[in-house]
C-alpha positions, -999 to +999 in steps of 0.1 A: +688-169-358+658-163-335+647-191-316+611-197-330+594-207-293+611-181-275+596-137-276+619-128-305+600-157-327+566-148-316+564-116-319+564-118-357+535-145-354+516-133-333+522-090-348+506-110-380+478-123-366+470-088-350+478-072-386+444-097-402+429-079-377+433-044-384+396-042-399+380-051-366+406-024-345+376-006-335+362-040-317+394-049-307+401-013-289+370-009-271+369-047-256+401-036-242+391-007-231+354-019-215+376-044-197+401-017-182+372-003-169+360-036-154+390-041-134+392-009-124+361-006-113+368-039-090+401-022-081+376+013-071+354-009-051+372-023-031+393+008-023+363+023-010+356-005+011+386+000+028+386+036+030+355+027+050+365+000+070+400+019+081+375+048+090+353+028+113+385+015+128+398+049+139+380+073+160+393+106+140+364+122+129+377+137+093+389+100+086+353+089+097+338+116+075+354+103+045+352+072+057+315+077+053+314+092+024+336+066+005+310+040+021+278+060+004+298+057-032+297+021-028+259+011-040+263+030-074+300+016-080+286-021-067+258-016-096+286-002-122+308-032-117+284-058-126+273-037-162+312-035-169+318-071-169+289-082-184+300-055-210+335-068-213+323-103-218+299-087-248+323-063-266+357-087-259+333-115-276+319-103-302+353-085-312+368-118-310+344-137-334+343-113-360+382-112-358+380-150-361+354-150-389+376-127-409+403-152-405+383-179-414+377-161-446+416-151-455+423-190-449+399-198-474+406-178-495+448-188-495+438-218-500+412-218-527+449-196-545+468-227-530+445-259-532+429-253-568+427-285-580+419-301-547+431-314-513+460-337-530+487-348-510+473-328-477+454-348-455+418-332-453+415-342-413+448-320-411+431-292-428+399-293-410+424-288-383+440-263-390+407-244-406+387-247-373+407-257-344+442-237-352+418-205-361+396-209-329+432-212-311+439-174-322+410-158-296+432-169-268+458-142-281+431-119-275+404-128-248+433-146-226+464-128-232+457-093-247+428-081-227+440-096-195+470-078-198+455-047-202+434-051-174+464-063-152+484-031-165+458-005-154+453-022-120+488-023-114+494+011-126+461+025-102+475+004-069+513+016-076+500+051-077+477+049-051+496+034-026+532+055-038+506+086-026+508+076+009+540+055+011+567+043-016+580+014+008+542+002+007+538+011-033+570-013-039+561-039-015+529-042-031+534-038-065+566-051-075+555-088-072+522-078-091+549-066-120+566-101-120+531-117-119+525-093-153+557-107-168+555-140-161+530-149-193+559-140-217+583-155-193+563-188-194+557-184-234+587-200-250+583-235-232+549-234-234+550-227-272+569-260-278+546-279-256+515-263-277+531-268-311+531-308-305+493-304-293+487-286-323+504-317-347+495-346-323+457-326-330+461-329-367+476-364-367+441-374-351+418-355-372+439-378-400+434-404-383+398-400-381+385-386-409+403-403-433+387-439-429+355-424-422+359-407-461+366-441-472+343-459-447+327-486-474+361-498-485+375-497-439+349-526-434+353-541-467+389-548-460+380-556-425+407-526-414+384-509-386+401-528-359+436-513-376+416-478-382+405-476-345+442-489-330+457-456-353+429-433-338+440-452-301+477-440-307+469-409-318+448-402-291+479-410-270+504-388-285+479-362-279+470-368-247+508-372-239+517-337-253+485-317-236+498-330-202+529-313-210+515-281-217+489-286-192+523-290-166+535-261-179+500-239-172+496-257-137+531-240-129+523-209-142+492-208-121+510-215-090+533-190-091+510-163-107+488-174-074+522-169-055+532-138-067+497-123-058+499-137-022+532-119-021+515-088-031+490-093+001+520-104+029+537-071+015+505-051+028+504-075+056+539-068+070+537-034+064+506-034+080+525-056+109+558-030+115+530-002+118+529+010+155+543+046+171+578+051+168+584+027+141+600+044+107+568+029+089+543+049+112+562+083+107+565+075+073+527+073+071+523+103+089+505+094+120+484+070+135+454+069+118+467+080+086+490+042+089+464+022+098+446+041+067+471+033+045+475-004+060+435-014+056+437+002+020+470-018+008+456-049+020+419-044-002+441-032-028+463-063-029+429-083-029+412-062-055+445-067-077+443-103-073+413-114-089+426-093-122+456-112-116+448-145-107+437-155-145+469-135-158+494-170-161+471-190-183+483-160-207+513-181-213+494-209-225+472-192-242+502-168-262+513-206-269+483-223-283+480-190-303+515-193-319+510-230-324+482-220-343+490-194-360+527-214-371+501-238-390+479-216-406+509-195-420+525-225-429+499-236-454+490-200-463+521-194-472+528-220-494+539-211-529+504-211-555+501-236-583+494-208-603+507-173-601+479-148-612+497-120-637+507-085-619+499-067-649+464-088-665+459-083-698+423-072-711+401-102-721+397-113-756+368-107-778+372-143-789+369-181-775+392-203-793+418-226-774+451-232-795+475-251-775+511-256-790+542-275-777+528-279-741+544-299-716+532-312-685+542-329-651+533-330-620+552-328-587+557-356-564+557-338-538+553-308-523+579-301-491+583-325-460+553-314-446+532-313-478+527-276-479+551-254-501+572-261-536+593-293-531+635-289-539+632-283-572+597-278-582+584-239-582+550-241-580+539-263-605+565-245-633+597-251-626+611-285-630+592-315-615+609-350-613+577-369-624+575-380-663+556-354-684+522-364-688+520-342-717+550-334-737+549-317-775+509-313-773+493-293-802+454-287-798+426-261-815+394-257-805+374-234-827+349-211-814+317-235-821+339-265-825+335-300-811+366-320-803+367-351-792+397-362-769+404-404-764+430-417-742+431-441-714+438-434-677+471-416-671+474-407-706+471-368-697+432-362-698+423-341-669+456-329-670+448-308-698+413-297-684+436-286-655+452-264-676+423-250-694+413-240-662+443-225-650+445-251-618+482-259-628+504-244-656+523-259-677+560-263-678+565-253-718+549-247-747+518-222-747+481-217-744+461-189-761+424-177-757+414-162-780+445-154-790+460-141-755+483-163-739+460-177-707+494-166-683+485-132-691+448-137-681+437-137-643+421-170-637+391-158-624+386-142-655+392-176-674+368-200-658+338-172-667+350-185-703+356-222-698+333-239-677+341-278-671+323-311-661+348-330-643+342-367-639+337-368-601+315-335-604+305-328-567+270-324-555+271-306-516+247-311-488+228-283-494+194-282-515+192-282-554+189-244-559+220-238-539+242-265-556+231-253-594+240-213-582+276-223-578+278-216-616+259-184-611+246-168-584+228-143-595+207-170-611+167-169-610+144-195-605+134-198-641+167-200-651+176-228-630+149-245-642+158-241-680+191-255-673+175-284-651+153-295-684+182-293-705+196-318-686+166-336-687+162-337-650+135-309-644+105-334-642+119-355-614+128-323-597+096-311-600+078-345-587+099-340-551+077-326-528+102-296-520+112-290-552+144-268-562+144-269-521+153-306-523+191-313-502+212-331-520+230-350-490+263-354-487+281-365-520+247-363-538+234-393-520+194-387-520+197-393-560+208-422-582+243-421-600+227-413-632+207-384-616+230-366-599+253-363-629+223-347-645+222-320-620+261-319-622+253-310-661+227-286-656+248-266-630+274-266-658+245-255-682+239-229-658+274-210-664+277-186-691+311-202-701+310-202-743+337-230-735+324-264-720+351-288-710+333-322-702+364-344-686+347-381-687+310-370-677+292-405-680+318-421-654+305-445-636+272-449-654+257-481-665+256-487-704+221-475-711+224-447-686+254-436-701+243-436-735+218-418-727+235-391-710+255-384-741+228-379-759+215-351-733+249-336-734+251-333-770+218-312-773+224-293-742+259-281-751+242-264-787+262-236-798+293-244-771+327-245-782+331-286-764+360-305-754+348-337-747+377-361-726+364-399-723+382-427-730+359-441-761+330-428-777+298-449-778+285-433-810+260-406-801+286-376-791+289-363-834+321-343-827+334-323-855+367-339-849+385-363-830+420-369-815+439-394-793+463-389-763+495-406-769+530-405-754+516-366-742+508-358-781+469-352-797+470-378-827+443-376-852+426-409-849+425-432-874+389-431-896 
């Protein structure tokens, strides 16, 4: 087996993280290319130079004469250098942030296949990790180890066959440690990925460690646990800081003998320069006096010119490992097994709306792998065999097209399992589940959720303004529209009294508006969907008696003409379903009267 750190295990990491970005080739290509012509351009300038230098030093008048000539090329070359690296730092850039933003994107979008019912058992400081800092990790691949080595190649390639025109002993004493200097990023890589895949998960263990009292900030002070909340950030911190002087060790050495390898390059062209003198084997070799001390002055700018392109080359290593780190985390919860597996052959959508349920059983996993991404031992995605208790087991349900069904339980009894189902966030173990007569398996789940719509009973308002947060459930949504669906839900008038109207933020969580009110807007967004199918999974939670009933009584004109499946855990008396069941041992019972 390949060892994961070392070149065999990051080439396939790294090959994958270049395949995401086959789209922005194009970018990619011409960064690399603008930034050959940088260091070239470097490697030409200084070549002139000391074309013109040795020229001055010799008193042969052809060598002057092209001497002179090499001098007048310099102004326009000292004019073209400064365009191609401002170009470089433009095109390598840019290519670089729309590669990232289009693995932003596939990350999302793995996850939203992934994560459908929510973070869970993840840690959602972890997953901001590995969203924003492992993804902003992947342009060192690129800006610090790809282009760099492109560079370094054509300048190696341009002083080995410059210098092999006038001398091979010279080429090789120049070049060759340059060529060590170009391998010494991969050489560097494998103990430099270990180093950078604890910084990557001494990273995440902070973010955890930060963001997760901050989430729960009201109950931290309440239970007086900020002093234990700030001693878990404290060690945290130090693991971290423990493992990036590791990896900072391990770039420090690089650097010194990428710096070493390049003075190497320059005592090569000094002690060539050194055994020059008539009668030596190095002076006939060079044909002559002037043409040595030529070939001499031109090594030594060469080996100069060569080691600015190369001087940057060994934080390649660290880079190549902070990119593998990355990328390791990323695939690891990309790559984790879905909840749900869409069909490979989808089955055309039903003319009809009704739910019929029969024999369904439902559990959930405990867990899902050691490092809480992937099916646990046992579980395959959410429809093998978990080894929690069934929430639902034997469950028989209808829901007419029209029909209004009323589903009592108390907490744990299987509620929102259910909605979860209906929605196609999980899937159940047995039994089956028709709409419209199609079994929902066969339908893609996209697909489903423009049938059934659901309010869930911590219904999310974003920071964002009004308009925005009702468009979720449509975007193609007009003004008018949204503000149909805001009277509905008998919120419209205190919309329209704020001074910015639909343009009103929310705040984080909802927090400009009252309990009460937000769940209004939560409704009218849910109004706002097509859907023929309304789920409404405990929709008053957390309201106050009055509110609450009130509420209901909103919902039950709004949702006019719905098929509804109402979830709460006791009616008040204003919902008038058409029929109502109860949630016991994972079975619907009629209820009694």
């Amino acid at each position: 087996m390949a060892d994961p750190s070392g070149p065999a295990g990051l080439r396939p990491l790294l090959g994958r993280v270049l395949a995401l970005w086959r789209p922005r080739a194009g970018w990619l290509w011409a960064g690399g290319l603008v930034a050959v012509v940088a260091a070239l351009s470097g490697v030409a300038l200084l070549a002139l130079a000391g074309q013109g230098v040795a020229a001055v030093a010799t008193d042969d008048r052809a060598a002057l004469l092209a001497g002179t000539a090499a001098l007048l090329l310099l102004r326009p070359l000292a004019l073209l250098r400064p365009l191609a690296r401002y170009a470089e730092r433009l095109v390598t850039h840019a290519a670089t942030f729309r590669a990232l933003a289009d693995t932003r994107l596939w990350f999302f979008r793995r996850l939203a296949e992934r994560l459908p019912a929510g973070i869970g058992l993840r840690r959602s400081g972890d997953l901001l990790g590995r969203l924003v800092t492992d993804v902003e990790s992947l342009d060192g691949l690129y800006l610090r180890a790809l282009v760099p080595a492109a560079a370094a190649l054509a300048v190696l390639l341009a002083v080995a066959l410059a210098l092999g025109a006038l001398s091979p002993l010279l080429a090789l004493l120049v070049a060759l440690p340059l060529a060590v200097a170009l391998l010494l990023p991969v050489l560097i890589a494998p103990g430099a990925v270990r180093a950078g895949d604890r910084v990557a998960g001494t990273q995440g263990e902070l973010r955890a460690a930060v963001v997760d009292p901050l989430l729960g900030l009201e109950d931290t002070l309440a239970a007086n646990a900020e002093g234990r909340a700030v001693a878990r950030v404290a060690a945290a911190g130090e693991r971290l800081a423990r493992a990036q002087r590791r990896l900072s060790r391990r770039a420090a050495w690089g650097g010194a003998a990428g710096l070493l390898l390049t003075q190497l390059a320059l005592l090569g062209a000094l002690g060539w320069g050194l055994l020059w003198a008539p009668g030596h084997g190095a002076a006939a070799e060079a044909g002559g006096t002037h043409a040595g001390l030529a070939a001499a002055v031109l090594a030594l700018f060469l080996a100069v010119a060569a080691a600015e392109t190369f001087g940057g080359l060994p934080r390649a290593g660290a880079a190549l490992a902070a990119a593998a780190a990355g990328a390791r985390r990323l695939f690891e919860a990309a790559d984790s097994t879905p909840p749900v597996a869409e069909p490979t052959e989808p089955a055309a959508l039903p003319p009809g709306n009704a739910l019929r349920l029969r024999g369904v059983r439902f559990a959930w996993p405990s867990e899902r792998g050691p490092s809480g991404w992937g099916p646990s031992e046992g579980e395959a995605a959410g429809r093998g065999a978990p080894d929690r208790a069934p929430v639902l087991d034997g469950l028989d349900l209808d829901l007419p097209e029209g029909g209004r069904v009323a589903l009592l339980g108390p907490s744990g009894a299987g509620k929102s399992s259910l909605a979860a189902l209906l929605l196609k966030l999980a899937a159940p173990q047995g039994g089956s589940i028709t709409l419209g007569g199609v079994d929902l398996a066969a339908l893609p789940a996209a697909a489903v959720r423009q049938r059934i719509a659901c309010l869930t009973q911590d219904a999310r308002l974003f920071d964002d303004t009004i308009a925005a947060n009702l468009r979720l459930a449509d975007p193609d949504a007009d003004e008018a529209a949204l503000w149909r669906a805001l009277d509905r839900a008998r919120i419209g008038d205190l919309v329209r009294a704020l001074p910015e109207g639909l343009g009103t933020r929310c705040g984080e969580a909802g927090a400009r508006f009252s309990g009460g009110q937000a769940r209004r807007l939560a409704l009218a967004r849910t109004l706002l969907s097509p859907a023929p199918v309304l789920i409404l999974d405990e929709p008053a939670a957390g309201l106050d008696a009055d509110t609450e009933r009130a509420f209901l009584e909103t919902l039950d004109e709004a949702t006019s003409g719905r098929s509804v499946l109402l979830i709460v855990h006791r009616l008040v008396g204003v919902e008038r379903p058409t029929r109502i069941l109860r949630l016991i041992g994972g079975r619907a019972i009629p209820a009694a009267g």
